[in-house]
Each structure stands twice: as structure tokens, then as C-alpha cells.
C-alpha positions in Angstrom: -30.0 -10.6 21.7 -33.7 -9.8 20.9 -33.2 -6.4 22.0 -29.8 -5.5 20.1 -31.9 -7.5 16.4 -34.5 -5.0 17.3 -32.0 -1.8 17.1 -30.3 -3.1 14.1 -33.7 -3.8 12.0 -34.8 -0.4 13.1 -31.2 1.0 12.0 -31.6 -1.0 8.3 -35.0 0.2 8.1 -34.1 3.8 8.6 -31.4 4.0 5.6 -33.6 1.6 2.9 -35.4 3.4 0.2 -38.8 4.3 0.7 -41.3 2.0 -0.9 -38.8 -0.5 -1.6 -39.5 -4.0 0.9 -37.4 -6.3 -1.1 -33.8 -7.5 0.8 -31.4 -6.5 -1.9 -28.4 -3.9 -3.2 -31.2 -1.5 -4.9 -32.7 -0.6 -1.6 -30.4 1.3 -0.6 -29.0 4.4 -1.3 -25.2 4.8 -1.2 -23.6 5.5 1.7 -21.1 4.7 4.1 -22.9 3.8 6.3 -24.9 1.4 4.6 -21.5 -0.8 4.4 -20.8 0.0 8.2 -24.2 -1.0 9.3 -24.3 -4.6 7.3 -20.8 -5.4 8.8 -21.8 -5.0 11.9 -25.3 -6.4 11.5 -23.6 -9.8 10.1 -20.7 -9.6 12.8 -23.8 -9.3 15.1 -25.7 -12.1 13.7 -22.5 -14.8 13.6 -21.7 -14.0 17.8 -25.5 -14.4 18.3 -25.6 -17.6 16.2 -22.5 -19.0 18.3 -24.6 -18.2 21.2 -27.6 -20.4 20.5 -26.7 -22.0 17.8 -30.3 -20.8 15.8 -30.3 -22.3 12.3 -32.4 -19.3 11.5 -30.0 -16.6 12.9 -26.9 -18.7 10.5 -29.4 -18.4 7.9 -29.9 -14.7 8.2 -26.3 -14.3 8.7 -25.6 -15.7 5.2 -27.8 -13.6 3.6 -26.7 -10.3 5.1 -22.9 -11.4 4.6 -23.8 -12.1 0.3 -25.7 -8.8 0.6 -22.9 -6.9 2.0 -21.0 -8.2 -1.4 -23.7 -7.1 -3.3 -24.2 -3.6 -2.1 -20.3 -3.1 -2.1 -19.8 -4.1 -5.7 -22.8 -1.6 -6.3 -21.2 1.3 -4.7 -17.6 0.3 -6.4 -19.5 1.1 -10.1 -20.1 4.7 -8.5 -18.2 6.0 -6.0 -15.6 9.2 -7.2 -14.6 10.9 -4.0 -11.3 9.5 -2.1 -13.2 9.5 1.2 -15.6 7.0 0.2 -12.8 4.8 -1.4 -11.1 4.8 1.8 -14.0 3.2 3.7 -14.4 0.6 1.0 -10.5 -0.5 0.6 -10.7 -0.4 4.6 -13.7 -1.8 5.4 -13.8 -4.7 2.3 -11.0 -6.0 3.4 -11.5 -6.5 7.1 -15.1 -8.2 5.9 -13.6 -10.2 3.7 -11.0 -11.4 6.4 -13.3 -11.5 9.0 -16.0 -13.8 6.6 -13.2 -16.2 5.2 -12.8 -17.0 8.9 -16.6 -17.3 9.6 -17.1 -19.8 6.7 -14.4 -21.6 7.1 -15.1 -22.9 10.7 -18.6 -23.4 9.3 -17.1 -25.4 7.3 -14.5 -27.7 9.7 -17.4 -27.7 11.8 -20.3 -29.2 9.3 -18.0 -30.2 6.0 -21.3 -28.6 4.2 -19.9 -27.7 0.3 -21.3 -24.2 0.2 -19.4 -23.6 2.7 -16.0 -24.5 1.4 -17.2 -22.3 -1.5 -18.0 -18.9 0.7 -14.4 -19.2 1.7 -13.6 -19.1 -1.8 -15.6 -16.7 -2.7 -14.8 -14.0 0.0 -11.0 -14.8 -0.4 -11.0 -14.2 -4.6 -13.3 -11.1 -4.2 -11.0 -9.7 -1.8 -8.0 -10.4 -4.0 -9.8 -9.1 -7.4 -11.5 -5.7 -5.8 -8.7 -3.9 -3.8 -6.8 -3.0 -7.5 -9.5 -1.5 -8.9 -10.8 0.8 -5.6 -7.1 2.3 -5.9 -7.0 2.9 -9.5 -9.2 5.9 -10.2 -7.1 8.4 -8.4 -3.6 7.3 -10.0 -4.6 6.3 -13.3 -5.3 8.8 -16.0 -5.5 6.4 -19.2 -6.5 3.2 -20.0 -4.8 1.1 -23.1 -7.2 1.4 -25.9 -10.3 3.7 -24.2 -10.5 7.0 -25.3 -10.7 10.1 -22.9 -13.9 10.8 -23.9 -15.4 7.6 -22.7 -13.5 7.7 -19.6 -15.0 11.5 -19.1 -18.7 9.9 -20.0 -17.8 7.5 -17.4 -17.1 9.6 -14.1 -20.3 12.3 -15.2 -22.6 10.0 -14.9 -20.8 8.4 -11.4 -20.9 12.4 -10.5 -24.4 12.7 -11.4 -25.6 9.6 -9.3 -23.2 10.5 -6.5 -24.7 14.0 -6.2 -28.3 12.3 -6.0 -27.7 9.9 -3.8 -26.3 12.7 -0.8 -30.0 14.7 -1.8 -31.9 11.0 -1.0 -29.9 11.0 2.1 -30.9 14.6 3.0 -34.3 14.4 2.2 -35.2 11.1 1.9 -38.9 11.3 1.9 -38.6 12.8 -1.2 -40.3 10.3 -4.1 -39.4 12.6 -6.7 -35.8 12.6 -6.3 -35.6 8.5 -5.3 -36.4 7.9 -9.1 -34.4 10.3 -10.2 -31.6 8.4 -8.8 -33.0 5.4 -10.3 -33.3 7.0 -13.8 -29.3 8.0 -13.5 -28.1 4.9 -11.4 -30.0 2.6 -14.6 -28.4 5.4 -17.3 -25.1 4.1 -15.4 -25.3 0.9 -16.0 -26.7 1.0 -19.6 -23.3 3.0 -19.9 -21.4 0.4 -18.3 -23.0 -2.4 -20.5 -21.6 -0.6 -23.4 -18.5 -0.5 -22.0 -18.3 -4.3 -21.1 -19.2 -4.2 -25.3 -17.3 -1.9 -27.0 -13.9 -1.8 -23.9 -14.0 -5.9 -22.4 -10.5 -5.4 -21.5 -10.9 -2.4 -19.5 -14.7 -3.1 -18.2 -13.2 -6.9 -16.7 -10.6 -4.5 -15.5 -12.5 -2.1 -13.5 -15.7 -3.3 -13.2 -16.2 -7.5 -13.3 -17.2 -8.9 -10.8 -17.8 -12.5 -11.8 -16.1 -15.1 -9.5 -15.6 -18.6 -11.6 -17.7 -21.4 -10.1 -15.0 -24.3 -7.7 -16.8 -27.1 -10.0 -16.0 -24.9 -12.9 -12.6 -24.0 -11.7 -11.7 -28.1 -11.0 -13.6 -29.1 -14.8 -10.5 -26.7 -16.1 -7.8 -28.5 -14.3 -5.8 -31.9 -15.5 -5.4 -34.8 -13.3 -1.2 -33.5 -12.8 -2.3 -29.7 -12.1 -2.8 -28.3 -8.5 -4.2 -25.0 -7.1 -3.3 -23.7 -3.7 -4.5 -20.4 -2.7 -3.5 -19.0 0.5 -5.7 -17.0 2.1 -6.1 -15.3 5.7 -8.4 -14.0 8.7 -7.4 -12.0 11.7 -6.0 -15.0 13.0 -4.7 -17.4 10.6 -3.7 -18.7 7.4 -5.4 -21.3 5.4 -4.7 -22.9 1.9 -7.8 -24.1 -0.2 -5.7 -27.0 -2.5 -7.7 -27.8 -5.6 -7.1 -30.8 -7.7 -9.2 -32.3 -10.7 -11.0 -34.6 -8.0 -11.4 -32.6 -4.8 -10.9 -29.3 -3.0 -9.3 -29.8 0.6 -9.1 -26.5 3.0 -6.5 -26.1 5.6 -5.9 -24.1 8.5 -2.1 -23.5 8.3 -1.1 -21.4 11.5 -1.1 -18.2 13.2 -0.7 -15.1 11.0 2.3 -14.1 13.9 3.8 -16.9 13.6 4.4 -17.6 9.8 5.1 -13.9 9.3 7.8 -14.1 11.6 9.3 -16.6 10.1 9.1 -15.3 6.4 10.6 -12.7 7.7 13.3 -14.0 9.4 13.6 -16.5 6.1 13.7 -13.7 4.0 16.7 -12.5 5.8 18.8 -15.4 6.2 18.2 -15.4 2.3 19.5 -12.3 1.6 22.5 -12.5 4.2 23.1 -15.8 2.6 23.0 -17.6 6.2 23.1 -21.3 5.1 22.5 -22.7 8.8 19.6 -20.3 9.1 17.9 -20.7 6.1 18.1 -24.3 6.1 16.4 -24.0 9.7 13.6 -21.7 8.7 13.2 -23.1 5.0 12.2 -26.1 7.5 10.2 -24.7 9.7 8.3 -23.3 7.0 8.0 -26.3 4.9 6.4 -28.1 7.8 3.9 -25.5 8.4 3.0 -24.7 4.6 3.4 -27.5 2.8 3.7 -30.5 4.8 -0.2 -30.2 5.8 -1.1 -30.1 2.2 1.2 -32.3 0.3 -0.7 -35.5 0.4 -3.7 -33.7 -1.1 -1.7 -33.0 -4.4 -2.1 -35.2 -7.6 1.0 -34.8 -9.6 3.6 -32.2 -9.6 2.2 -29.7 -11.4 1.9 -26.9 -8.6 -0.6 -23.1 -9.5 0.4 -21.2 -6.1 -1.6 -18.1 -5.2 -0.1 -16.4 -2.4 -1.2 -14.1 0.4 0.0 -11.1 2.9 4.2 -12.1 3.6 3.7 -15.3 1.2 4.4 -13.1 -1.3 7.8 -13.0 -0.5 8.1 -16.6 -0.3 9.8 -18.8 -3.0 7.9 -22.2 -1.8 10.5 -23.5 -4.7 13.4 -22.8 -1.7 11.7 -24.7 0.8 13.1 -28.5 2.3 13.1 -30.8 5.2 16.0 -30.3 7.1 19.2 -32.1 6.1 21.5 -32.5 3.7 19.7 -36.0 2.0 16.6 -33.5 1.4 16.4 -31.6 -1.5 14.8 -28.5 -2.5 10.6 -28.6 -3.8 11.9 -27.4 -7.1 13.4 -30.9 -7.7 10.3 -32.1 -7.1 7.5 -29.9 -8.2 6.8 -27.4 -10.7 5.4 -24.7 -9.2 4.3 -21.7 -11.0 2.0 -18.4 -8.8 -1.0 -16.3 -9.7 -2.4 -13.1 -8.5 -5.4 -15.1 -8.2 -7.6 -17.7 -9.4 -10.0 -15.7 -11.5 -6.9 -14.0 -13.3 -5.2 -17.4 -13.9 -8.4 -18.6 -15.6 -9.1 -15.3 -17.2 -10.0 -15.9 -20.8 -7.5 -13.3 -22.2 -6.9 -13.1 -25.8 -3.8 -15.1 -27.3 -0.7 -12.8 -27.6 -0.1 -11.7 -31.2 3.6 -12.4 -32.8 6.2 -10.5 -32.2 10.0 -9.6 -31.3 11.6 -9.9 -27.7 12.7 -7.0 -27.2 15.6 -6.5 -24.7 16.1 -3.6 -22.2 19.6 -3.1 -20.9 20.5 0.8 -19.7 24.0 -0.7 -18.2 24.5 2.6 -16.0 27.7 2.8 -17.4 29.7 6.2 -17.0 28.5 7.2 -20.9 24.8 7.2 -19.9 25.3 9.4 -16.8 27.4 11.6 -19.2 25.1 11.9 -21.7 22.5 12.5 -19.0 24.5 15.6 -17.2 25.8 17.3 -20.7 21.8 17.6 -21.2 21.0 19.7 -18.0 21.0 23.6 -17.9 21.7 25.6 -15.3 18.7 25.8 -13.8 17.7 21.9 -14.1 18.5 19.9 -10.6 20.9 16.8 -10.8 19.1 13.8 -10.1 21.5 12.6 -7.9 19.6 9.0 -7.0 20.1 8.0 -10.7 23.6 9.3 -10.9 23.8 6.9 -8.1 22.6 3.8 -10.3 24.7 0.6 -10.1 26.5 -0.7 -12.9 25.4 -3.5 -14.9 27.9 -4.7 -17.1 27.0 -8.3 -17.7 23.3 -7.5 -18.9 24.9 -5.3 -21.4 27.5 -8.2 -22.2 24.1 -10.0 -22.8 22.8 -7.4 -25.0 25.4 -7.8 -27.2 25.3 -11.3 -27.6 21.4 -11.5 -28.2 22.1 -8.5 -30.9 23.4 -11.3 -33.3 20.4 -13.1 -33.1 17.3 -12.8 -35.3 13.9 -12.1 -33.0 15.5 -9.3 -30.7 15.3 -6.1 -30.5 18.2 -5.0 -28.2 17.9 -1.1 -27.0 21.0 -0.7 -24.4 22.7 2.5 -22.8 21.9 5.9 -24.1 19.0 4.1 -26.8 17.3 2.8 -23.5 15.5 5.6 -23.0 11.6 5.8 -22.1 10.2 6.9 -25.4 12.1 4.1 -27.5 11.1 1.6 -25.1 7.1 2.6 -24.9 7.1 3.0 -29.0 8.6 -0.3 -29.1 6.0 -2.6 -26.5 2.8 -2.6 -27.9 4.5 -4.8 -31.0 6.5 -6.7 -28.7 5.6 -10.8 -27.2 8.4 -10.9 -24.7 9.2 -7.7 -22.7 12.6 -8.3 -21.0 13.5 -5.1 -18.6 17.1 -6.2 -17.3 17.5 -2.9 -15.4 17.1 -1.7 -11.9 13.5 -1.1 -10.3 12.5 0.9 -6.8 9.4 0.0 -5.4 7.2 2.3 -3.4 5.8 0.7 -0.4 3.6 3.5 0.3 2.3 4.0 -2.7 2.7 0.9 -5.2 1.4 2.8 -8.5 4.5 4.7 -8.5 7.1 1.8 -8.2 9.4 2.1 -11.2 11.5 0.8 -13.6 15.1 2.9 -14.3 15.9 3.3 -17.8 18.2 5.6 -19.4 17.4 9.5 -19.0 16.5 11.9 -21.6 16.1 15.6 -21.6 13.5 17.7 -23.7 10.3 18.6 -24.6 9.1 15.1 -24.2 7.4 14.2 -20.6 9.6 10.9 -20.4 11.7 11.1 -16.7 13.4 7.8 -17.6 11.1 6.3 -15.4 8.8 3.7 -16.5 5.4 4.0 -13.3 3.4 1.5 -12.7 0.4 3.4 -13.5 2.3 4.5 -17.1 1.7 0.5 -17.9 -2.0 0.5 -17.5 -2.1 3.7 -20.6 0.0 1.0 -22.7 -1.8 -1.6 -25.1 0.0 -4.6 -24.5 -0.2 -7.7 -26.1 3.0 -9.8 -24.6 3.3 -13.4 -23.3 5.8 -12.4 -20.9 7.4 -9.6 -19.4 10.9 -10.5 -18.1 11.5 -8.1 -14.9 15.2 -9.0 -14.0 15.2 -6.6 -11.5 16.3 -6.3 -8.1 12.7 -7.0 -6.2 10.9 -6.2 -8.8 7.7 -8.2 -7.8 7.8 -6.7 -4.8 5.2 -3.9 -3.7 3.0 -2.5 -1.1 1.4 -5.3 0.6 -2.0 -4.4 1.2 -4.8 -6.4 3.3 -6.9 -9.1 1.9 -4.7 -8.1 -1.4 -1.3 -9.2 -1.7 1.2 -7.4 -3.7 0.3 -4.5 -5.8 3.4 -3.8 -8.0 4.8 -3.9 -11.9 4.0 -7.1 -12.1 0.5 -6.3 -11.6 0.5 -3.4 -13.1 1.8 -5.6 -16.7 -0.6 -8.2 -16.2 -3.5 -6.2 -16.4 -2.2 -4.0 -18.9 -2.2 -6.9 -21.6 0.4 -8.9 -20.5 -0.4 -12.6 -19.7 2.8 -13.6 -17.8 5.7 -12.2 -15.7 9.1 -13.4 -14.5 10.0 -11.2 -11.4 12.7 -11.1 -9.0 11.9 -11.3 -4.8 15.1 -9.9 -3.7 18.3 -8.3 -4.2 19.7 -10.9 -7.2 23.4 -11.4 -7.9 23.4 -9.6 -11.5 26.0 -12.1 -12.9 24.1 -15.2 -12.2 20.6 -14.1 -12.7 21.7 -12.2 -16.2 22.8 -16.4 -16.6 20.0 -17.8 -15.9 17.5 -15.6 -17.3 19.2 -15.8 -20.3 19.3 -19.9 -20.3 15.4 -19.4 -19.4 15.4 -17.2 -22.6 16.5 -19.6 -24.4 14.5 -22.4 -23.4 11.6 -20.5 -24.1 12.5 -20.3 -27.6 13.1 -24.4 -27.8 9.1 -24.4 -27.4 8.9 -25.0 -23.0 6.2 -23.4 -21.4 7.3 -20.2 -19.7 7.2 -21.3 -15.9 9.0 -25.0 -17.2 12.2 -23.2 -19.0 12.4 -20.9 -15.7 12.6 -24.0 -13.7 15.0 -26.1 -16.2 17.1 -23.1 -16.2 17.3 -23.0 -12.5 18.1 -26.6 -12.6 21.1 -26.4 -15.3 22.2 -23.8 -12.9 22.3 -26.2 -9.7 24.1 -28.7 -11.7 27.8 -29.1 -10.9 28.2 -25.9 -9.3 30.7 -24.7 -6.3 28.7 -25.9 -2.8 28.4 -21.6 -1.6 26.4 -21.2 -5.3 23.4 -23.8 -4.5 22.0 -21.1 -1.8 19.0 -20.1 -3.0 20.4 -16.3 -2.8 21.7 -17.5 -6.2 19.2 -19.2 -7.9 16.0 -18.3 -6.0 15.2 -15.1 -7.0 13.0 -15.3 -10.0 9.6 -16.4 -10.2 6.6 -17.1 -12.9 3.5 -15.1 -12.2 0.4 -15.8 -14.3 -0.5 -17.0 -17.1 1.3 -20.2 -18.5 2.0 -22.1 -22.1 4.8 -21.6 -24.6 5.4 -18.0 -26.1 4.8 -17.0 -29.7 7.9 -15.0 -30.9 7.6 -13.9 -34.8 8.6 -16.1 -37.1 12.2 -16.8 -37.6 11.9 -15.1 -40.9 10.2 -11.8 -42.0 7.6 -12.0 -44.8 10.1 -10.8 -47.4 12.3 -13.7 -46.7 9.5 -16.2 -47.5 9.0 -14.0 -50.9 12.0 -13.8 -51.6 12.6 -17.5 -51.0 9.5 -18.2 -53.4 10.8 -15.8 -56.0 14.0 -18.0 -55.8 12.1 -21.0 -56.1 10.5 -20.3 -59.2 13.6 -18.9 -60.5 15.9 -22.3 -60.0 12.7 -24.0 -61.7 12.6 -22.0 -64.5 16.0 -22.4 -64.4 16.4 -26.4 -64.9 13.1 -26.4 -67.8 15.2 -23.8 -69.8 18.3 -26.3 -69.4 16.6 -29.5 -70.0 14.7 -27.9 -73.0 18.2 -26.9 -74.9 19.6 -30.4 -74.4 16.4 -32.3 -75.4 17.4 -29.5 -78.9 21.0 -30.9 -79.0 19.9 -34.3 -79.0 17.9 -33.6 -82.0 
């Protein structure tokens, strides 16, 4: 042991700054290294403190592990090239991992507080830096920042990029070590401006800032409940939060639950009763059953993790037919995370709901191939597009109602629909979406094609949302697996519904699976509706799933049917524009003073006839 801490303070010593003695993220110049080295050094230091059980070594190890954080969050403000992303999306995350399972033995072990909050920590940074590593390379614009500040940006992260190789190569150099200084402090001035001028964008790309557990419970009433799941190599845990207490829980073996998710996720979609009832059991006793007697009310926040993303927990019962399902009994509502649920994001502005139904019908397709020349290829996947007659029998119901704005078939097209979703407060997409496992950026939704000099394909990216200046309550994605994307590790699901959310949209309803169109079209529109009675968002989702389970045929209570959809994000009541425009309250006051002037001109000519 004294031997290997001898080779790795040598090794730390021979990549710090010259000069610079103090343990922290500015002595260092960025390189890979520097990240592999610290892993390995606090990897190092936990095995030797299991060993001997120093209370020195545990020290050390703690503050090598928050360094590690420190120095990654410092190269994330500066890094350009894909190669060095690529250590830091791979490496973060198996550090994160690997520390969540440190601390949280540390903490089963000793019950010490700071511990409990390490596991936190690690587990929410891990969730809140993996978006924005991937982002440079896919995203060209940002809602609201001009290109000109975005082109400041990456020159100076070139500038201080180029330095820090010329430290590395001649690193006794003096002269060039403040140079780097002077550039890496230009940088963050920049970035201060930034966090100023562009807060949407800089808590985006750049914050950092995890919210205290003591904060997090001070937020919470005594009915509300946070679980976030969370993994290591081995395991998953969930970290349940109440008003009162936090309670951490070592679930099971990652093989294990995946396996069954899996396997649940199948019986779901083959609409095996026999099977689903057996794993929705299995499942329920290893996910919920260890943590229900630590929740205080029914009001459920659920951040999932890895395959629980795939998981509607509101599916889940004891076995037999006397048991009912969890959404009888709890209101559960998910998160991307606990920093993002208790993000303080601006309030949505009025608005329409405006309503996206392409139908597929044989018109659209027509209109579509009358469009091509010669030379233009068929795209023969959207030629290939489903049917959906019953959102469009929806769209022409809602088009009698005041508050919508309904674009179906041919006027579903791309440009209509961007125009139109700054303005909007609910976006409701009830179309088909792909999503790209492989790369998650460039899941889609399908809207209606259009041929021209525009750049619009007819499909809506998930790296087009983040160039788009939302300001929405909710986006309604009632689409088959919409919510569903690449699942990356120590991350979760990257998708559209991620892609909304942090393009200015506070909420999303998203669908898991393959949804019947006819029923979810009928309960999406009964959550519509409920919405518009005054319910907070992830309440009318759940009382329109429960209007649906009423008196219905025994083969329709599979949650195939009514499972699907889920609330992500945000919560509270939406804040549609006003029933009435402006020029109806003007030209209600205009009648107003009318009538008035109406009844003193009558009562003044019979007050003259009585004379």
C-alpha cells in the first residue's frame, strides 16, 4: 500500500502546475489524464481504506473523490474536441456509479448524514452532466442566444484548449502557465456574462449547482414524496425523501430487475395478462415494497434510472385479483431529476393549445408525391406511415372549441407547426415518433411533408427543439414511445421529452410503448379536458386513466390500454389564454356603456312625459 501511495503522489505531482501547492481544480492543466489518474487514485484509496480501515486514508479518499468533481466540471466549461468528450461521458459515468456505491455502504455501514448526501450528490451530477457533454456536437442553436455569442463562446474554449496542450508539452514553461491563466479567467468572465445576459441557456450548459437534501426536504409538503433511483455496477438503490426524513435503499441486483423490466415490458406489449400480473408482482415486491412504509401520503415524485425508465410503477400490484393497481392508490408523477424538478423556471406565459394531428391519410401522401420531381427519391418510410384516423376525428371536434389551434393533414407541416410554438402553453403532437437509440438527438416527431426551398423534412429532431424558444406548460407527445430514447449510463433517457424540457417547456406527457391509438386519442383527450377544469397536469392524467378503468370490458383494464402515458416534470395547473380575446372584453365594455346610455336616455324622456 505505502509503496503503490508513493507512485500515485509521484504521478499527481508530475501533471500539477508548477508553483501551484494548493489541492484543488486550478492545479491542473486539462487533460485526460488528469481525470484518469484521480479515478484511479480514489478507486486506490477506497480498496486500501477497506484494507485497514485508516480513518485518514477514508479521509483522503473523500477529498480526491469531490476533487475529481471539481476538476471534471472545470474541464466540461472547456473542452471542444469529440475525443476528450468521449473520455468524460465514459469515464463520469463509471465514477459516478462506482462512488454512489462507495458512499452508500459508508453510509449502511456508519448511518453518518454526509454520507447519505454524497450518494445524492454523485447520483444528481451524474443525471444533470451527461446532456450537456453530448450537446455541442449536435446542437447548432440555442432558443434565444445569438450566433455570435455562441462563436465568442467556443474561441475562447479553443484558445484555452490550445494552451493547455503547450503546458503539457512544455510544462516548465512560466510564461505560458499564466497565459493559460489569463485565457482560462477571460473564460469565465465570459461565462459570468453568459449566466447574466443567457440564464436559460448558461443553467443549461453550464450549472452545476446541486440543491442542498435539507433544502430539497424544506420544499416538500407533509403528502409529497421523492424517490430517485439510482445505480452502481451492482445494484439499484432508491433515496425516498419525505418532509421529515430521507431513507436509502438497496433494491436488488442490476441483472436481476433488468430482466425483469424487460420481460414486464414484454408481457405488456403482448398483452399477456398471466405474465404481467406475475412480473408486475415480482417487481412490486422488489421496488416498492422496501420503500412504501417510508412514504407520507400519496403524493408520489419518481425519478427513474437505467430500464426504470421503461417502467410505469402506476402498473404495478401484489398478485391477485383483490389487489389493485398503485394508481388507485398513489399519485405518482416522474422527473428527469431532482435539480430539474426544483428548477426555478419561469412561469409559462398564456397561450393557445395548439393541436398536431397529420392523420397519414391517403391525401397527405398524395400531396406529398405530386411535389417530387424526377430526380427527388421517394421517402418510402413515410409513405409507409400508419393511419390515424381517430386523432383527426379529435381534431375536428376540438376545432369547435375556443383555445385551440388545430393544424391536421396537409397544414401539419413543419414550418406551420415551429411558427406556431413559441406562442403556444400546451403543445399536443398526436402523431407518430421514431426514436434513435443510437443516437437520441435525432429521434423525431413525423409531421406532414413539404417540398421547397424551405429546409423543413417534415421531421421535427430533437436537437431542432433546443433552437426553439418555448414557453409551454406541457407538451402532449401521444406518440407511439415517444419518451423512449437512448439509454445512456448514469443518465437515463435522452429523448424528446428531454429535448422539450430544456428547450422551455416545464412538463411532458409521453407515451412508453406502442399505445392503442383509439383509446389513448380517448384518454388524452379526457386528460385535455381535465386540464382545462383547473387539475394539475399529472392529477387530470391520472383521473383520466381512472374514468377510463371505470366500467369497462375485463380484456380493456390491461395496462396495454391505459398504461402508456406518463407525466414528466414539472407539475401545477396550466395557463391557457383567456377564454376570450382582448377585443371581446372591449367589445363587451363598449356594449356596456352603450345599454347604460341606453336606459338614462329612456328614463330621461319619461321623467319629460310626466311633466
Amino acid at each position: 500500500w505505502e509503496e503503490a501511495g508513493e507512485s500515485f503522489e509521484s504521478a499527481l505531482q508530475s501533471i500539477r502546475l508548477d508553483g501551484i501547492d494548493r489541492l484543488d481544480e486550478g492545479a491542473f492543466p486539462w487533460s485526460p489524464n488528469t481525470l484518469l489518474l484521480l479515478n484511479h487514485y480514489t478507486d486506490f484509496l477506497y480498496q486500501q481504506y477497506q484494507e485497514n480501515k485508516d480513518a485518514n486514508v477514508l479521509q483522503q479518499f473523500e477529498e480526491y473523490a469531490q476533487l475529481y468533481l471539481n476538476v471534471s466540471e472545470k474541464f466540461r466549461k472547456q473542452f471542444t474536441d469529440p475525443y476528450t468528450k468521449s473520455i468524460l461521458i465514459k469515464d463520469n459515468a463509471k465514477v459516478y456509479q462506482r462512488n454512489i456505491g462507495v458512499y452508500q455502504q459508508l453510509y449502511r455501514e456508519t448511518k453518518a448524514p454526509r454520507y447519505l448526501a454524497a450518494v445524492y450528490q454523485f447520483s444528481e451530477h451524474g443525471r444533470t452532466c451527461l446532456l450537456r457533454d453530448i450537446q455541442d456536437d449536435k446542437i447548432l442553436h440555442y432558443q434565444g442566444v445569438p450566433d455570435l455569442i455562441l462563436q465568442k463562446e467556443i474561441e475562447l474554449k479553443d484558445q484555452v484548449a490550445a494552451l493547455s496542450e503547450q503546458v503539457l508539452e512544455y510544462p516548465d514553461s512560466q510564461q505560458l502557465q499564466q497565459t493559460l491563466f489569463r485565457n482560462e479567467q477571460a473564460l469565465d468572465a465570459y461565462l459570468d456574462t453568459l449566466q447574466e445576459q443567457y440564464p436559460h441557456y448558461y443553467r443549461l450548459k453550464f450549472n452545476k449547482q446541486i440543491p442542498d437534501l435539507r433544502e430539497v426536504q424544506a420544499q416538500l409538503s407533509l403528502d409529497q414524496n421523492l424517490i430517485e433511483f439510482m445505480q452502481d455496477d451492482t445494484a439499484y438503490y432508491a433515496l425516498v425523501v419525505t418532509a421529515k426524513k430521507s431513507q436509502l435503499h438497496h433494491l436488488g441486483l442490476n441483472s436481476t430487475i433488468d430482466k425483469k423490466v424487460d420481460a414486464w415490458k414484454k408481457a405488456i406489449t403482448t398483452r399477456d395478462l398471466k405474465a404481467t400480473e406475475e412480473l408486475g408482482d415480482q417487481l412490486y415486491q422488489l421496488l416498492w415494497a422496501p420503500i412504501r412504509s417510508d412514504l407520507s401520503g400519496n403524493r408520489v415524485n419518481l425519478i427513474p434510472s437505467g430500464r426504470l425508465f421503461y417502467l410505469n410503477f402506476e402498473a404495478l400490484k401484489p398478485k391477485g385479483k383483490e389487489q389493485v393497481y398503485l394508481i388507485f392508490d398513489y399519485h405518482i408523477s416522474y422527473a428527469l431529476s431532482i435539480n430539474v424538478l426544483f428548477n426555478d423556471s419561469s412561469p409559462a406565459h398564456q397561450g393557445p393549445i395548439v393541436f398536431v394531428a397529420p392523420g397519414f391519410e391517403a391525401d397527405i401522401k398524395q400531396n406529398y408525391q405530386e411535389q417530387l420531381d424526377t430526380l427527388t427519391a421517394v421517402d418510402e418510410a413515410y409513405m409507409k406511415t400508419i393511419r390515424q384516423p381517430w386523432s383527426l376525428k379529435l381534431a375536428k371536434q376540438l376545432k369547435k372549441q375556443r383555445g385551440f389551434q388545430i393544424y391536421q393533414g396537409i397544414e401539419a407541416k413543419e414550418s406551420n407547426v415551429v411558427r406556431q410554438l413559441p406562442a403556444a402553453n400546451v403543445l399536443y403532437f398526436s402523431t407518430h415518433a421514431i426514436a434513435n437509440a443510437l443516437d437520441p438527438l435525432r429521434s423525431k416527431l413525423i409531421l406532414a411533408k413539404e417540398l421547397g426551398a424551405q429546409i423543413e423534412d417534415g421531421y421535427l429532431h430533437a436537437y431542432e427543439l433546443f433552437g426553439l424558444s418555448l414557453n409551454a406548460d406541457l407538451a402532449i407527445l401521444s406518440a407511439c414511445e415517444s419518451g423512449i430514447g437512448n439509454l445512456q449510463a448514469g443518465e437515463g433517457m435522452i429523448s424528446l421529452a428531454y429535448s422539450l424540457q430544456f428547450a422551455g417547456c416545464q412538463s411532458t406527457a409521453l407515451s412508453l410503448w406502442k399505445v392503442d391509438e383509439k383509446i389513448n386519442t380517448q384518454i388524452t383527450a379526457a386528460f385535455v379536458e381535465n386540464l382545462r377544469k383547473g387539475h394539475h397536469k399529472s392529477e387530470a392524467l391520472r383521473l383520466a386513466k381512472l374514468s377510463f378503468l371505470q366500467n369497462q370490458a375485463e380484456e380493456l383494464l390491461h395496462p396495454f390500454y391505459w398504461g402508456g402515458m406518463i407525466h414528466m416534470g414539472q407539475d401545477g395547473v396550466i395557463h391557457p389564454a383567456a377564454r376570450f380575446g382582448k377585443w371581446w372584453l372591449w367589445a363587451l365594455g363598449v356594449a356596456g356603456l352603450l345599454l347604460l346610455l341606453f336606459f338614462r336616455v329612456s328614463l330621461n324622456r319619461k321623467a319629460l312625459n310626466l311633466r
